[in-house]
C-alpha positions as CSV (number, residue, x, y, z in Angstrom):
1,X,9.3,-7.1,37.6
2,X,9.6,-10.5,37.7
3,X,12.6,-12.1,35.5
4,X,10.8,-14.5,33.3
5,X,6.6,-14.5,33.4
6,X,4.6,-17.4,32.8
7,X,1.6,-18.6,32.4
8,X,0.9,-19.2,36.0
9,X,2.6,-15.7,37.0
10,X,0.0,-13.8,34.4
11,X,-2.2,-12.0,36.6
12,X,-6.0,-13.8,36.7
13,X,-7.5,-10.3,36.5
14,X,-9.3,-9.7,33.0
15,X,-9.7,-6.4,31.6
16,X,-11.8,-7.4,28.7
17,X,-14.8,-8.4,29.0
18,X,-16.0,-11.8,27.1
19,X,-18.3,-11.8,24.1
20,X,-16.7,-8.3,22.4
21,X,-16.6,-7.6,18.1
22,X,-13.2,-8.5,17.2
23,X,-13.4,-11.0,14.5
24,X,-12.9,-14.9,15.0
25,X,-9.0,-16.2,15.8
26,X,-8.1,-12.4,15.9
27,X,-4.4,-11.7,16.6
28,X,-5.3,-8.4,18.5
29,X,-7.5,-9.7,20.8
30,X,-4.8,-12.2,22.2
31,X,-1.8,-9.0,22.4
32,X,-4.8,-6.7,23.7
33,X,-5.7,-9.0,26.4
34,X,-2.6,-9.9,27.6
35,X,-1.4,-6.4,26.8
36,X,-3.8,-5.0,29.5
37,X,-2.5,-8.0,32.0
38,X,0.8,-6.3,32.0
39,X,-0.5,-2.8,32.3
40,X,-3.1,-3.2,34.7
41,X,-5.9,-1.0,36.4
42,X,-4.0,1.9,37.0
43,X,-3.8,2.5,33.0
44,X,-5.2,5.1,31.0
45,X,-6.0,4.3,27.4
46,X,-5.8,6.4,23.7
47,X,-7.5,4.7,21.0
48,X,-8.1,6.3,17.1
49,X,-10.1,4.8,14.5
50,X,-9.1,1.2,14.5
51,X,-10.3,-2.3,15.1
52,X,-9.7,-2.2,18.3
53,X,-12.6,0.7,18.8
54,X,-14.3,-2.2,17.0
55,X,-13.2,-4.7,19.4
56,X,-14.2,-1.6,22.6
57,X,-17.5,-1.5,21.6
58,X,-19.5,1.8,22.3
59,X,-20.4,3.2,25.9
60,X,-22.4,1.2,27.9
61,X,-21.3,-2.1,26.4
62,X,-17.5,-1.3,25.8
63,X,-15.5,-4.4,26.2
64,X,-12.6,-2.8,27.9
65,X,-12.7,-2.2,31.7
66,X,-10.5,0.9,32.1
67,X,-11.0,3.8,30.5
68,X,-10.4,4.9,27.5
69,X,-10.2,8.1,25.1
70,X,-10.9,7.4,21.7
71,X,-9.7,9.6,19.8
72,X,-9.0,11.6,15.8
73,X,-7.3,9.2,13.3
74,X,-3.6,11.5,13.5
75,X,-3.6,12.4,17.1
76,X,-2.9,9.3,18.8
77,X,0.3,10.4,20.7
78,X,-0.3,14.1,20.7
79,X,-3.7,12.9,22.4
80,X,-1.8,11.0,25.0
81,X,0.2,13.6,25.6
82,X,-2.7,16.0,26.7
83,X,-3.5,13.3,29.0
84,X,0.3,13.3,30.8
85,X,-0.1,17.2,31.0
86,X,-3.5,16.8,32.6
87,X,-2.6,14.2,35.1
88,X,0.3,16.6,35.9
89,X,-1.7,19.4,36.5
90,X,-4.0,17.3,38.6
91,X,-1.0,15.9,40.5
92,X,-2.2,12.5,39.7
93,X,0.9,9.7,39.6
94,X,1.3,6.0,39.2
95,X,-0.7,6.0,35.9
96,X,0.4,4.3,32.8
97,X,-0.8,6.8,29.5
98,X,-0.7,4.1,26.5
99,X,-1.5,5.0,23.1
100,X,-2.8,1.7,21.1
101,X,-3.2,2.1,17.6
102,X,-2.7,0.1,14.6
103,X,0.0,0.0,11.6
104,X,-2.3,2.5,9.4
105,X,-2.8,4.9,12.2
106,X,0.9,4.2,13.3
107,X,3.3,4.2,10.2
108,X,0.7,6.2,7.8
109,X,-1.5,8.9,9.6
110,X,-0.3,8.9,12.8
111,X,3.5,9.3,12.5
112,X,3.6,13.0,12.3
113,X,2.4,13.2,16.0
114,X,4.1,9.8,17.3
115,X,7.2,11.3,15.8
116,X,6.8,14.6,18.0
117,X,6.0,13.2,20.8
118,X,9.4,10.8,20.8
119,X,11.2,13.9,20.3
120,X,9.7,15.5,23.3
121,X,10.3,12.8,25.6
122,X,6.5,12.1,26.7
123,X,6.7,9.8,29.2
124,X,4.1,6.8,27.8
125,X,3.8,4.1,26.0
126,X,2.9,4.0,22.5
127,X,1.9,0.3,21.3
128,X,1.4,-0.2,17.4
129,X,-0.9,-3.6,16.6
130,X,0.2,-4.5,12.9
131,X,-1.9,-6.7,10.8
132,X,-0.4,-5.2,8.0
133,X,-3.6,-3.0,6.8
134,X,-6.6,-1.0,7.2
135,X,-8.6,-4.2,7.4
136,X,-11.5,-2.5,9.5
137,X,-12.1,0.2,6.4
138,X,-11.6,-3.3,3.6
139,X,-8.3,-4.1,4.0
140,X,-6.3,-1.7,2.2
141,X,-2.5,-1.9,2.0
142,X,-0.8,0.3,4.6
143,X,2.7,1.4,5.1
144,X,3.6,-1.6,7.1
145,X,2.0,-4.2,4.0
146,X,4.7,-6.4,2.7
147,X,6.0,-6.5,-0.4
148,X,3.8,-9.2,-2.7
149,X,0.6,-9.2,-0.5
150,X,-2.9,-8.3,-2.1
151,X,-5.7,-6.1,-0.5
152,X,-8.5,-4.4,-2.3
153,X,-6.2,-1.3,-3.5
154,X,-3.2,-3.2,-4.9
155,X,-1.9,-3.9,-8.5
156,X,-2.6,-8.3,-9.5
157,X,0.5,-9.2,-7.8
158,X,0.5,-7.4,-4.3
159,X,2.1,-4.1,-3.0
160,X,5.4,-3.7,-5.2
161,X,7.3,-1.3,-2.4
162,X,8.3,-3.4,1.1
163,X,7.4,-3.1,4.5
164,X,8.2,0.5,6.2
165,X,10.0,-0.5,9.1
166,X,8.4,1.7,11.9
167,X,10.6,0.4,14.9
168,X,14.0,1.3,13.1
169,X,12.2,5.1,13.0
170,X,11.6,4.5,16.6
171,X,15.0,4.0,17.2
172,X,16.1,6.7,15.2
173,X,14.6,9.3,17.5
174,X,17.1,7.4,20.5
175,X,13.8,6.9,22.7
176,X,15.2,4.6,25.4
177,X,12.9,1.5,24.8
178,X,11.7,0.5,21.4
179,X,10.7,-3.6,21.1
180,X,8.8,-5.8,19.0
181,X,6.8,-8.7,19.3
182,X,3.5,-10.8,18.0
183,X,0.7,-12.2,19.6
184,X,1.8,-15.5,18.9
185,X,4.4,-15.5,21.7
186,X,2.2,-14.0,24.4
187,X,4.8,-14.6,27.1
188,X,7.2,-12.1,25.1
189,X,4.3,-9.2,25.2
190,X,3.8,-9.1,28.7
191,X,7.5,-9.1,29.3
192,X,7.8,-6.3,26.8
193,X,5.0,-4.7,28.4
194,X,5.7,-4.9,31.9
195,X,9.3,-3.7,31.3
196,X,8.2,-0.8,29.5
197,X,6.1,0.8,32.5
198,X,9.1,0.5,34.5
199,X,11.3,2.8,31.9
200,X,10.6,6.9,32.2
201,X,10.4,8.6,28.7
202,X,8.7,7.5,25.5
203,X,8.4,3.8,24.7
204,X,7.3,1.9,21.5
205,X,6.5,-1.5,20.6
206,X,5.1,-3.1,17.9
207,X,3.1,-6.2,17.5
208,X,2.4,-8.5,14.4
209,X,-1.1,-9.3,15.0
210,X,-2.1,-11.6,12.4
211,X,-5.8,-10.9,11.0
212,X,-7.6,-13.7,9.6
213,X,-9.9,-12.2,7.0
214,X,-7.0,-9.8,5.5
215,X,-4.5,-12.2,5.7
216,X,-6.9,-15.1,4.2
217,X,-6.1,-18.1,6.5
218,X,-8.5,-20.2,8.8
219,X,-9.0,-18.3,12.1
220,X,-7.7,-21.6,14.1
221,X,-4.2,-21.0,12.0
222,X,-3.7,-17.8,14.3
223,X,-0.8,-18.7,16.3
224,X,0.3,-20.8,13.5
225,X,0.7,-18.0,11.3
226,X,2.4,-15.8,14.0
227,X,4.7,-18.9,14.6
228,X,6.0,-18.9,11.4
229,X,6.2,-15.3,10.4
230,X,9.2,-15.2,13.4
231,X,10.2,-19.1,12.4
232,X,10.7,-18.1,8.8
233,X,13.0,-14.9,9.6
234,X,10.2,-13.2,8.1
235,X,9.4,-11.3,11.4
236,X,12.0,-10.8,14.0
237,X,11.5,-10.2,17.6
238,X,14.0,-8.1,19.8
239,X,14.2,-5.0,22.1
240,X,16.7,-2.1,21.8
241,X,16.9,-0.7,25.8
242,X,19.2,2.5,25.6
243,X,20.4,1.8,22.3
244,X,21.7,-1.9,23.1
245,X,20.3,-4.3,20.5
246,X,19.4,-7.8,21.3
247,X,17.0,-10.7,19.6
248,X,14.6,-12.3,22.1
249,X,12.4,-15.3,22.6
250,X,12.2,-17.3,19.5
251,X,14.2,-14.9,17.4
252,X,17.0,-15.7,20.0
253,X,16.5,-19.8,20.1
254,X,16.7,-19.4,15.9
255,X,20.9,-18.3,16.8
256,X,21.4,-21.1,18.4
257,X,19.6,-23.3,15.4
258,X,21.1,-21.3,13.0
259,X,19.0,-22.1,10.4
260,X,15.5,-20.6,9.3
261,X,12.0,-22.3,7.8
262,X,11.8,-21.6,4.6
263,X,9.5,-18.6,4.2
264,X,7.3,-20.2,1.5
265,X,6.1,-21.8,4.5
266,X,4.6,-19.1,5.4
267,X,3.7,-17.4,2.1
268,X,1.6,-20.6,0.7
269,X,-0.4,-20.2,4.5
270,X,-2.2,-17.0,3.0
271,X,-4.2,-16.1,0.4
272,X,-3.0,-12.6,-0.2
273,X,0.2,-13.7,-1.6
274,X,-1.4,-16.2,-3.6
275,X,-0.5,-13.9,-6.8
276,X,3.2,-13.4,-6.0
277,X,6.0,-15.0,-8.2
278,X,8.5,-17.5,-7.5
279,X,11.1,-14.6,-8.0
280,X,9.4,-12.2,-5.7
281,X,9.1,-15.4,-2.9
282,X,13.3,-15.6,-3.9
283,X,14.0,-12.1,-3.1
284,X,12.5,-12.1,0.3
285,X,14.1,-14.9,0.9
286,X,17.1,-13.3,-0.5
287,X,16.5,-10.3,2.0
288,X,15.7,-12.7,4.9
289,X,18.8,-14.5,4.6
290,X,20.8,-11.7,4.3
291,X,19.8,-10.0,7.6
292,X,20.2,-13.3,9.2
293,X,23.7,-13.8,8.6
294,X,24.6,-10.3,9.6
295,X,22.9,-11.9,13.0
296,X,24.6,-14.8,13.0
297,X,27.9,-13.3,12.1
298,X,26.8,-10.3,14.9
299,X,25.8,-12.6,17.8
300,X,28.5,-16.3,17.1
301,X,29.6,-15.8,20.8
């Protein structure tokens, strides 16, 4: 693996195919391209209910070049899992099982089975795309939904309970890579990526893919968004490797700043906190801040 990627070193080969049905200026079309950069051929794909099997497409004109098992709602990792045991019993090796599912089939329906197979020790990847919804069934809140956004199945003034934070679950299971990242730093995700096949045993990471239509922002504002989600403190990025915490890319650069964006910066960008109160935009803040000096006081060296 090479020690810092860029965009020169990113492979030329595509594995999606132009022209697919992910919406415009959607967030999981840039992880899921560059996703599959860092996987590569030799990469065997579990898919439930998402929109991703939007962006896939049905057989013959699936967008995605390697193949692909899509799959029940709840079974994601217990799916990919059957796959390991079948490439065993075939005595097929050098192929990367990655189960890609999104925050509703991650931190809601599909946690039972992810948990399980953690605690087994399945040797893939699990990858969790998190725009913060079930936006392909109408963008209903999730477990991963912040605190103050609206969808279509929230009180006036947005989900009143905060973000369930799947990667500290992750951890809790003492998997030996969990990391996180957003589409907006691509160049992060492929590092992620690419470390993670090199690691035996079960690995998670988990991307903010920001969605234009749930989020309510203008598809070019993509990166933007992702941008400030991390910028604002709001999102962090970082990768826990045997238990060893550390932040990364932009999350790291904000140490050396020391200081954040305000995250009403990135509240006022979208329209599904349009209904939240200047005391609920406080108290993230409040929170934000908080974890943020436990950093600063945590890495000062």
């Amino acid at each position: 693996m090479q020690s810092k990627s860029t965009i020169l070193t990113l492979p030329e080969e595509e594995f999606v195919h132009p022209g697919n049905r992910a919406c415009s200026g959607c967030g999981l079309g840039i992880a899921y391209r560059i996703g599959l950069k860092a996987l590569g051929k030799d990469t065997i794909l579990v898919v439930p209910p998402s929109c991703l099997t939007v962006l896939q497409g049905l057989y013959p004109v699936a967008a995605t070049k390697l193949p692909s098992l899509n799959v029940t709602f709840a079974s994601t990792a217990a799916a990919a899992s059957g796959v390991l045991a079948a490439l065993k019993s075939l005595g097929r090796e050098g192929i990367t099982v990655v189960g890609w599912a999104g925050d509703g089939g991650t931190s809601d329906i599909g946690l039972q089975s992810l948990s399980g197979a953690a605690e087994r020790g399945e040797d893939f990847i699990y990858i969790c795309y998190d725009n913060e919804g079930y936006m392909n069934t109408g963008v209903q809140r999730s477990g991963t939904t912040p605190i103050g956004a609206l969808t279509t199945n929230t009180p006036i003034f947005g989900k009143a309970q905060d973000k369930k934070n799947v990667p500290a679950i992750m951890r809790a299971h003492e998997i030996p890579y969990v990391a996180t990242s957003c589409s907006a730093y691509p160049l992060d995700l492929f590092t992620k990526i690419e470390k993670a096949k090199t690691i035996r045993g079960t690995k998670y990471i988990h991307i903010l893919t920001p969605c234009p239509p749930g989020w309510g922002y203008d598809p070019r504002y993509t990166v933007k968004v992702g941008k400030l989600a991390v910028e604002t403190g709001m999102y962090d990025l970082y990768e826990i490797e045997n238990g060893e915490f550390k932040l990364t890319g932009a999350s790291r650069k904000l140490l050396d700043k020391r200081k954040l964006l305000p995250v009403e910066a990135y509240l006022k960008m979208q329209t599904r906190f349009k209904t939240m109160r200047d005391e609920h935009i406080k108290q993230v803040q409040g929170r934000i801040n908080k974890r943020w000096d436990a950093y600063f006081e945590r890495f000062k060296e």
